[in-house]
C-alpha positions as CSV (number, residue, x, y, z in Angstrom):
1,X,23.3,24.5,47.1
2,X,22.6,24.9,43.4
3,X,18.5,24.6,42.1
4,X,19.9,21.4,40.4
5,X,21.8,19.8,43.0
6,X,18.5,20.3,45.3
7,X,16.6,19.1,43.0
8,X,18.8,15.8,42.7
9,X,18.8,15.3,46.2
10,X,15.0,15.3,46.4
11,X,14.9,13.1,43.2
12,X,13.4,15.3,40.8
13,X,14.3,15.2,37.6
14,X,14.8,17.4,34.7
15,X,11.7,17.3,31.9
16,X,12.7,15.5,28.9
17,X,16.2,14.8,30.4
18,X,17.9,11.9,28.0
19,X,18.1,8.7,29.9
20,X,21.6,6.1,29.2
21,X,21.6,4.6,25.8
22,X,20.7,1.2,27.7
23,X,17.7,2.5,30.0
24,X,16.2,4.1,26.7
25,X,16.3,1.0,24.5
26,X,14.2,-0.1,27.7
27,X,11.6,2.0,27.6
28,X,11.5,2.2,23.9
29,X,10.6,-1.8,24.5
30,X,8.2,-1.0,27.2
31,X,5.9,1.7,24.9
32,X,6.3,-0.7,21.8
33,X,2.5,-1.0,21.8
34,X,2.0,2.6,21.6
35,X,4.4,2.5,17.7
36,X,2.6,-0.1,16.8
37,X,-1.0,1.1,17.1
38,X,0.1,4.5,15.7
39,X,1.4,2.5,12.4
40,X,-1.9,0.5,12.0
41,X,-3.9,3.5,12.3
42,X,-1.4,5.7,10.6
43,X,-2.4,2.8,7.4
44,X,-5.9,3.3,8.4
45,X,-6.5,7.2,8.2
46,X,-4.5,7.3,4.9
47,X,-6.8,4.6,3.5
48,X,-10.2,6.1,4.4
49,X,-10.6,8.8,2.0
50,X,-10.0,6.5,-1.2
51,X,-13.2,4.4,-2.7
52,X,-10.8,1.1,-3.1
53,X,-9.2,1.6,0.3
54,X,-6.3,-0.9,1.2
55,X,-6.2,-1.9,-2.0
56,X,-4.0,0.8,-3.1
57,X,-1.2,-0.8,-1.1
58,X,-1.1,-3.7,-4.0
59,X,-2.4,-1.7,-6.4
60,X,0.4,1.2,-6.6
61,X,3.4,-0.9,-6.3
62,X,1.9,-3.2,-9.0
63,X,1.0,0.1,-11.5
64,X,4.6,0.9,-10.8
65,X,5.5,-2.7,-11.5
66,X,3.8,-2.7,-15.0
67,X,4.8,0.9,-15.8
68,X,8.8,0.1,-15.7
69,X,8.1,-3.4,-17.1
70,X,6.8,-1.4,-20.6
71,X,8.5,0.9,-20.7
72,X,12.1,-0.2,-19.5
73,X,10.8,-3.6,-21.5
74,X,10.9,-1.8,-24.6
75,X,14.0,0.2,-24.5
76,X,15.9,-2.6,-23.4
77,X,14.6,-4.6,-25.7
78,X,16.7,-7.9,-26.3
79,X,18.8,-7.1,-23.4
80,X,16.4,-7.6,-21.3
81,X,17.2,-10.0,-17.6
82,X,16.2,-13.5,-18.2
83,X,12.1,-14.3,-16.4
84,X,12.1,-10.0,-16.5
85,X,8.2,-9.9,-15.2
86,X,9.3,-12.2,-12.1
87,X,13.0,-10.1,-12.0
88,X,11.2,-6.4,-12.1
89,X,8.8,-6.9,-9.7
90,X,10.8,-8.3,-7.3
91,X,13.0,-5.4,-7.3
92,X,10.1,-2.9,-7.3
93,X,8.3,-3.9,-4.6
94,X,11.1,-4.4,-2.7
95,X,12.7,-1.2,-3.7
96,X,9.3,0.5,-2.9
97,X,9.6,-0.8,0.6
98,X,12.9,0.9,1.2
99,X,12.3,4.1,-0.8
100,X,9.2,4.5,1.5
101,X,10.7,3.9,4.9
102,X,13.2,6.4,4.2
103,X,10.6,9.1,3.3
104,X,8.3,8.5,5.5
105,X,10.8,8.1,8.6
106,X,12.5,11.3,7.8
107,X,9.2,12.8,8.4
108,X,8.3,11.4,11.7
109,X,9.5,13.5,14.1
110,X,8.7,16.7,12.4
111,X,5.2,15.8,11.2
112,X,4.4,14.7,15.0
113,X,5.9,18.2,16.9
114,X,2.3,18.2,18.5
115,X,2.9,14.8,20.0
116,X,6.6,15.0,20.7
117,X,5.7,18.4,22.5
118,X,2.8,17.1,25.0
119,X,4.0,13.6,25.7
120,X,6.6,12.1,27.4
121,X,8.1,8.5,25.9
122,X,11.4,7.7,23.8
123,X,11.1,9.3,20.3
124,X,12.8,6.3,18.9
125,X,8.8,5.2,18.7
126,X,8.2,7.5,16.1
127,X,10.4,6.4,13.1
128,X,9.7,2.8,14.7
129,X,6.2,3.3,13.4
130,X,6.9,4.3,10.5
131,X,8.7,1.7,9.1
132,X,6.7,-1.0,11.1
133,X,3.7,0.8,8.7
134,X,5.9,0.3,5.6
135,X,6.4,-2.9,6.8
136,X,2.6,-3.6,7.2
137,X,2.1,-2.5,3.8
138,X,4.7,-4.7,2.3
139,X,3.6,-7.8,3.8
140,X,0.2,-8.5,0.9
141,X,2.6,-7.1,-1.7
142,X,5.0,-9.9,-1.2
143,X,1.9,-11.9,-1.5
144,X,1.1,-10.6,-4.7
145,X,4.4,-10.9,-5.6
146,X,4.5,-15.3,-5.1
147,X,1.4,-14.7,-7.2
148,X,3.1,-13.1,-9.8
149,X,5.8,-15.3,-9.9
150,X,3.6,-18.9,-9.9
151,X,2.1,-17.1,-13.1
152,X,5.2,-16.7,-14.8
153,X,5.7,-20.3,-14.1
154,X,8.4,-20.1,-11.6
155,X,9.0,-23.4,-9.6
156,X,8.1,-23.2,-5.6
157,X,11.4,-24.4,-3.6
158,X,12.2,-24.2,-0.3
159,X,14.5,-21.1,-1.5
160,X,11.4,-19.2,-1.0
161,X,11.4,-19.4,2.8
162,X,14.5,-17.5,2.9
163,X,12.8,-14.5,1.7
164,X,11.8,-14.1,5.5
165,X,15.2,-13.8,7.1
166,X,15.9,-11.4,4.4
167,X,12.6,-9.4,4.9
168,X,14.0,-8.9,8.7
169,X,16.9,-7.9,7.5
170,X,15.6,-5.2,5.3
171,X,13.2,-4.0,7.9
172,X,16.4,-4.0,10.5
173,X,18.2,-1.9,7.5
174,X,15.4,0.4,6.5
175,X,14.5,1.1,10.7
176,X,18.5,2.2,10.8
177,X,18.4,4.8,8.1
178,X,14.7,6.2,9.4
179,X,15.9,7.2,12.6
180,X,19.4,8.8,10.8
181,X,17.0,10.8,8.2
182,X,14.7,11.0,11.1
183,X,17.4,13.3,12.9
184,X,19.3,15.3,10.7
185,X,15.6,16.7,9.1
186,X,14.7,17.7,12.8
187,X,18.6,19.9,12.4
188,X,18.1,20.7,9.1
189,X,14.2,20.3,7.5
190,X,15.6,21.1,3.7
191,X,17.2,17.6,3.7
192,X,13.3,16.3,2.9
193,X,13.4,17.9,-0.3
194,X,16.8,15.8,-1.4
195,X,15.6,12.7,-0.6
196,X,13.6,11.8,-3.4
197,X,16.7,12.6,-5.6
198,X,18.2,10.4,-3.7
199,X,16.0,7.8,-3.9
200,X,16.7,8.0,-7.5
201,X,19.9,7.6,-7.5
202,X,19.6,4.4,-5.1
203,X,16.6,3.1,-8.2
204,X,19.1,3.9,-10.9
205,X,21.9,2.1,-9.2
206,X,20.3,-0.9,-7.9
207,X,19.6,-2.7,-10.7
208,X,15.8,-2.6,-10.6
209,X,14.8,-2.7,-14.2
210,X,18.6,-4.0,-15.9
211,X,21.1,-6.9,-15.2
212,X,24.2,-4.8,-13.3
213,X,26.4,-8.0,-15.3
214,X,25.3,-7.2,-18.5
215,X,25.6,-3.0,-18.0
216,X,29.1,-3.6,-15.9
217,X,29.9,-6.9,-17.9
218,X,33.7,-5.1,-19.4
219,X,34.2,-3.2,-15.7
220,X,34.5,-6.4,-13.6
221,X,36.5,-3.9,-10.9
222,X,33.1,-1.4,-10.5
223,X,30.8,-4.7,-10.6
224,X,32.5,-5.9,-7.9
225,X,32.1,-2.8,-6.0
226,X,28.5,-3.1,-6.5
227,X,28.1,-5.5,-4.4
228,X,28.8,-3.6,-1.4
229,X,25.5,-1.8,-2.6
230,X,23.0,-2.3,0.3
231,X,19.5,-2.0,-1.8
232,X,21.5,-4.1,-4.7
233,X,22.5,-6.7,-2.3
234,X,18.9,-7.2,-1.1
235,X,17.5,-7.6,-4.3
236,X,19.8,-9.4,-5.8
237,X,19.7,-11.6,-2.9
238,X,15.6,-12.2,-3.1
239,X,16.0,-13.1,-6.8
240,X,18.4,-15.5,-6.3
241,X,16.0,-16.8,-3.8
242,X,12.7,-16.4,-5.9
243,X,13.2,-16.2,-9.5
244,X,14.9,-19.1,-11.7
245,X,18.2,-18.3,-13.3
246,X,19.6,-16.1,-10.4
247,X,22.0,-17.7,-7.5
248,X,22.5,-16.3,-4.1
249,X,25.5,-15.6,-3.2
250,X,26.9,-16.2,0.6
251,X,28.6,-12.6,0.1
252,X,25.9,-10.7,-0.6
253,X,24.3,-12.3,2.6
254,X,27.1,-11.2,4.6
255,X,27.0,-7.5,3.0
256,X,22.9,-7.6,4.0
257,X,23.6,-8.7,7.7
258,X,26.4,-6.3,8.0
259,X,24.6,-3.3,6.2
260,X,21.6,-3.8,8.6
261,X,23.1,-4.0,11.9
262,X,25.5,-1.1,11.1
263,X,22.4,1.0,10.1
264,X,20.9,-0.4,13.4
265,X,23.9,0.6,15.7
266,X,25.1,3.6,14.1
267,X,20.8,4.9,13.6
268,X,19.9,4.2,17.2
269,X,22.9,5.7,18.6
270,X,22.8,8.6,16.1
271,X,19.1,9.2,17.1
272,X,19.6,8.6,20.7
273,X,22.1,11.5,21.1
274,X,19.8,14.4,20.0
275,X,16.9,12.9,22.0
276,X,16.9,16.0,24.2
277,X,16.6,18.4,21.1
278,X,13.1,16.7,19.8
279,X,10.5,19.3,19.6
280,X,12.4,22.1,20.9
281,X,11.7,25.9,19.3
282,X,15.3,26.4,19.1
């Protein structure tokens, strides 16, 4: 008899073996309070060095916010989108949210090898929290945000309230691609230096500071196509529900739903199948 069949017969089982897809999503479930206590203090510790404190979690998106709006406001110039204070920072802040999820859940394994190494619980946890910390953080800037937009004299509708089946959606979306950058920087840690380019290219394609109909008005065939854009799908989406002018279209919530639950399925499974190789020296 082999070491492991003994050891199977006697019920003991290998250390950091990877249990089915199914059991895991269970115990994932089961240690949720663990990812969510490491996000709050996660928010905490990187708050408690700086004099202003949480306040940098409006404040930065809102510099950012103002930044693009004169600068991007000037070079534009008459070609700026119609309400563009209300149409720019809806795409920052939600663009911000995204941008950082990615980042920070590509990191979340690797900058936790101590943890991963001395603890036993589904890893899953890790870029959980960090998007439920993004998450966190988003939550007064959308505030600021309905601010923003009642002082630019946009009308409150009941459009509004849609903003929160969206907001799960991009949270859904954005905890899909953590746990696939999540992975391949644990295989290959260079990957962290690409992502900001990349996040980038997702700003500069997105829409965030231009109308996509006035820049792809004569290519009707490519401004089709970018629709299929995730991030441009979201924001588009949230101005037609927020700022006046801008319609939502039933396609673009169809490519929002699909984009998220792909990114679910595909990131969990993805993350799931390497669970064995966390924190390992080879």
């Amino acid at each position: 008899m082999s070491v492991a069949e003994y050891a199977r017969e006697h019920g003991l089982k290998r250390v950091g073996a990877r249990p089915p897809l199914i059991q895991y999503l269970k115990m994932a479930w089961q240690r949720r309070d663990f990812a969510i206590t490491m996000s709050v203090f996660a928010n905490q510790a990187a708050n408690s060095k700086n004099r202003l404190g949480k306040w940098w979690v409006i404040l930065l998106p809102t510099i950012q916010g103002a930044v693009y709006g004169l600068i991007f406001g000037v070079i534009i110039g008459g070609d700026r989108p119609a309400n563009f204070i209300p149409f720019l920072f809806t795409g920052v802040f939600l663009f911000s949210f995204i941008q950082s999820s990615i980042s920070t859940g590509a990191t979340s394994v690797t900058s936790n090898l101590g943890l991963v190494r001395s603890l036993n619980f589904p890893r899953m946890l890790l870029p959980f929290s960090s998007v439920l910390r993004q998450f966190l953080n988003l939550l007064p800037q959308i505030g600021l945000l309905l601010v923003v937009l009642i002082v630019f004299q946009q009308n409150i509708t009941f459009n509004w309230l849609l903003m929160i089946p969206l907001l799960a959606l991009m949270a859904i979306f954005a905890f899909g691609l953590a746990l696939i950058s999540a992975r391949l920087t644990v295989h290959i840690e260079d990957i962290n230096k690409l992502i900001p380019f990349a996040n980038r290219v997702m700003f500069y394609t997105s829409g965030i500071f231009f109308s996509m109909e006035r820049v792809l008005g004569n290519y009707p065939t490519l401004l089709k196509l970018m629709d299929f854009n995730p991030v441009y799908a979201f924001i588009s989406t949230a101005r037609g529900a927020l700022v006046e002018g801008y319609s939502m279209s039933p396609s673009l919530w169809l490519v929002c739903a699909s984009w998220a639950f792909g990114a679910l399925l595909v990131g969990v499974w993805f993350f799931w199948k390497a669970e064995e190789r966390y924190g390992r020296e080879d």
